[in-house]
C-alpha positions as CSV (number, residue, x, y, z in Angstrom):
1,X,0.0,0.0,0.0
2,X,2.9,2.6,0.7
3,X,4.4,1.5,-3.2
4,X,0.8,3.4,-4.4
5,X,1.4,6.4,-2.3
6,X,5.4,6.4,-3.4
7,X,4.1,6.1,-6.8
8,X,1.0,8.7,-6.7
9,X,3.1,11.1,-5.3
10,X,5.9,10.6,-7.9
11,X,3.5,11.2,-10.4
12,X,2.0,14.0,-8.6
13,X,5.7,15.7,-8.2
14,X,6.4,15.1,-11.8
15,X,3.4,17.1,-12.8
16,X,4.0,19.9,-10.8
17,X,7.6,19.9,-12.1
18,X,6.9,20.0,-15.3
19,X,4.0,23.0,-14.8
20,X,6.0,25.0,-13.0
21,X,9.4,24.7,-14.8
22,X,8.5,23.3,-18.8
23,X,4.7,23.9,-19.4
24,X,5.4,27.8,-20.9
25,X,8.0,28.9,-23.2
26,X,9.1,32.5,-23.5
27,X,10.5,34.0,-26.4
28,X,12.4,37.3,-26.4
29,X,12.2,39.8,-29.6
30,X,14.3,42.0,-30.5
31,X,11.9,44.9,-30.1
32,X,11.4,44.7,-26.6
33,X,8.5,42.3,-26.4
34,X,9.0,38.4,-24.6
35,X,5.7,35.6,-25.5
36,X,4.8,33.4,-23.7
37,X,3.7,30.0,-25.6
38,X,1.9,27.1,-23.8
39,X,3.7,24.0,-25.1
40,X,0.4,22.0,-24.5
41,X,-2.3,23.7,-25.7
42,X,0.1,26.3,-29.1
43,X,-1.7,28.9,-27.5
44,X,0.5,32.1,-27.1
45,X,0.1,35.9,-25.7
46,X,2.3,38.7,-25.2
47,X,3.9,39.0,-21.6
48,X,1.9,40.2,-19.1
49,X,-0.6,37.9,-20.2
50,X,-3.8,39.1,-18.8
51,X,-7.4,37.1,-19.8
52,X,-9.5,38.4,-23.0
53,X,-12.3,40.1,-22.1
54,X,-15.8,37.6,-22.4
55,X,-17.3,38.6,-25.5
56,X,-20.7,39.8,-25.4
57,X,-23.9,37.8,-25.5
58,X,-25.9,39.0,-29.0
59,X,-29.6,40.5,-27.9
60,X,-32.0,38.1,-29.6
61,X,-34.5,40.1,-31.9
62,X,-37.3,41.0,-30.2
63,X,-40.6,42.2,-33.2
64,X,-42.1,44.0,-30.4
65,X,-39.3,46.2,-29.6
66,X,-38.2,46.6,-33.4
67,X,-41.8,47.8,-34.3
68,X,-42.0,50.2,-31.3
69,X,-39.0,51.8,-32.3
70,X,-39.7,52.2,-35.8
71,X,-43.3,53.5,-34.7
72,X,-41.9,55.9,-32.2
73,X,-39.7,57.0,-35.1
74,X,-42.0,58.0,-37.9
75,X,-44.1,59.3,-35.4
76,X,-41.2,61.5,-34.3
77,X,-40.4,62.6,-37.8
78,X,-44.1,63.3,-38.3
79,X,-44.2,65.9,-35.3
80,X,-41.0,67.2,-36.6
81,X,-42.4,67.9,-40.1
82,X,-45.7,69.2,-38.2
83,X,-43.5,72.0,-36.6
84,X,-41.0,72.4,-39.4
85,X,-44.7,74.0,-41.6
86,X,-45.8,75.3,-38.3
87,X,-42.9,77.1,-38.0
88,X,-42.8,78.8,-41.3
89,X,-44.5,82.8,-41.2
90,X,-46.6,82.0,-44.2
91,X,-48.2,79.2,-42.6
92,X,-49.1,81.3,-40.1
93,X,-50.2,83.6,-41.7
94,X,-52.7,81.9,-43.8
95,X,-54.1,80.4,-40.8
96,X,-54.6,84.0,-39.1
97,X,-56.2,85.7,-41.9
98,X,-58.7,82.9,-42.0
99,X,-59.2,82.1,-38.1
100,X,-58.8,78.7,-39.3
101,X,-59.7,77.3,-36.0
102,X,-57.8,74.3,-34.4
103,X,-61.8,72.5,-33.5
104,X,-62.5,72.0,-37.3
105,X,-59.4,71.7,-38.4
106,X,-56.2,69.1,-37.0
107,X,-52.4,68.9,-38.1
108,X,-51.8,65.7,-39.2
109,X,-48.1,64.3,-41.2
110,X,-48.3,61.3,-43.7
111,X,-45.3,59.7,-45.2
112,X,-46.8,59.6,-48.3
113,X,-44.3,57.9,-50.3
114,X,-46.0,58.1,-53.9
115,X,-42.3,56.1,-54.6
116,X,-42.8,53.4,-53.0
117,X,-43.3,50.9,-55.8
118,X,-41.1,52.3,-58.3
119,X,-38.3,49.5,-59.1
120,X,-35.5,51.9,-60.6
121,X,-35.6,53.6,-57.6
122,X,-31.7,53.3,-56.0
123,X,-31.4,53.3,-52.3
124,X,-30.3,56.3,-51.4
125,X,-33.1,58.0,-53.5
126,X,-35.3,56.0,-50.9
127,X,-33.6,57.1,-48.0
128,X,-34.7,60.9,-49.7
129,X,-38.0,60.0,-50.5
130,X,-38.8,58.8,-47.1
131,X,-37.5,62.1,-45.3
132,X,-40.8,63.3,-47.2
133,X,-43.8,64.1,-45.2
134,X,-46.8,65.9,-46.5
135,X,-48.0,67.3,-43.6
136,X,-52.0,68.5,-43.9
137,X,-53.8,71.1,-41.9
138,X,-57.4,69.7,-42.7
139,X,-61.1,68.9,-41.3
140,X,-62.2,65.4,-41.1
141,X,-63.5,65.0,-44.6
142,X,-60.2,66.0,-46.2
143,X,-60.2,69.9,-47.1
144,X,-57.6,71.8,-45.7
145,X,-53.8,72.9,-46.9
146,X,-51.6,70.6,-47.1
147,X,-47.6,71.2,-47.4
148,X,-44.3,68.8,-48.6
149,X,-42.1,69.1,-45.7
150,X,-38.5,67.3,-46.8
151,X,-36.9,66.8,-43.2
152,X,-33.3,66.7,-44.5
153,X,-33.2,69.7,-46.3
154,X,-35.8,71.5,-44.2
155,X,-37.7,72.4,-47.4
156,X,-41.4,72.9,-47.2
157,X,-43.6,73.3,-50.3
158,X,-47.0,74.6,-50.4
159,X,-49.1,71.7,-52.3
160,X,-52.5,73.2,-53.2
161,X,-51.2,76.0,-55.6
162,X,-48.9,73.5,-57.2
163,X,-50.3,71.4,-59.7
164,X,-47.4,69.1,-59.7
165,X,-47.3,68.3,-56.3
166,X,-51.3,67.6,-56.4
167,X,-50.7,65.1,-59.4
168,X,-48.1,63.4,-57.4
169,X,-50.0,63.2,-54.6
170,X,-53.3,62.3,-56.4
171,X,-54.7,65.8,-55.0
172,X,-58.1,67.1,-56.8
173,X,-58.6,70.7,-56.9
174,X,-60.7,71.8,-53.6
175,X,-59.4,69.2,-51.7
């Protein structure tokens, strides 16, 4: 029974040997830098070694989140085109002279994208197109002024006196 123990503890002292004094080799550059290379497992690192970071675990796609944020973010850019033609002194103006009041009439922004299902348009004509909001100052049945705010270039464009934009938007006179 004492042979085991001789023989466990042999082993045991060999290991810890070998860990302590041939395990690692260190290499020495000429530019100041030693490695240190496991000689069990080829892995190597530059001396202090020090643990990677853990990588991060990805966030799994959540279609709730995905469509609350892309809600809260036309909705954002509708309120900002609302206040881009809200800001504008003619706006104001026409609403003033005719005590258009704010009971018959609402603010409302559509990203009307008469674009949409054109195939030759490129990508970042898209991204222009959909920085287009035509923003409408009407009463529930539909008459009012409407206005083409473009958010990137802060451009707004009056739509009823403009019988392109009315074709475009499939606007009929009086409406």
């Amino acid at each position: 029974m004492s042979r085991v123990w001789y023989v466990v503890g042999g082993i045991v002292a060999l290991g810890l040997i070998f860990q302590i004094f041939f395990r690692f080799e260190y290499v020495h550059q000429s530019t100041g830098f030693t490695f240190r290379i496991d000689r069990l497992t080829q892995a190597s690192c530059v001396m202090p070694c020090i643990p990677a970071p853990p990588t991060p675990k990805p966030t799994p796609f959540d279609k709730d989140v995905a469509k609350y944020d892309f809600d809260t973010k036309v909705s954002q850019a509708d309120e900002d085109a609302i206040e881009m033609v809200k800001d504008r002194a003619d706006v104001r103006s026409l609403i003033d002279t005719y005590r258009l009041s704010d009971a018959v009439y609402k603010w409302h922004a559509d990203p009307s994208n008469p674009y949409n299902d054109l195939p030759q348009t490129t990508s970042s004509e898209k991204e222009d197109v959909d920085q287009v909001r035509l923003v409408c100052y009407c009463t529930t049945a539909g008459f009012g002024y409407r206005w083409e705010a473009h958010l990137g270039t802060r451009m707004v464009y009056y739509v009823n006196d403009n019988a392109e934009l009315m074709k475009k938007y499939n606007l009929h006179q009086g409406s």
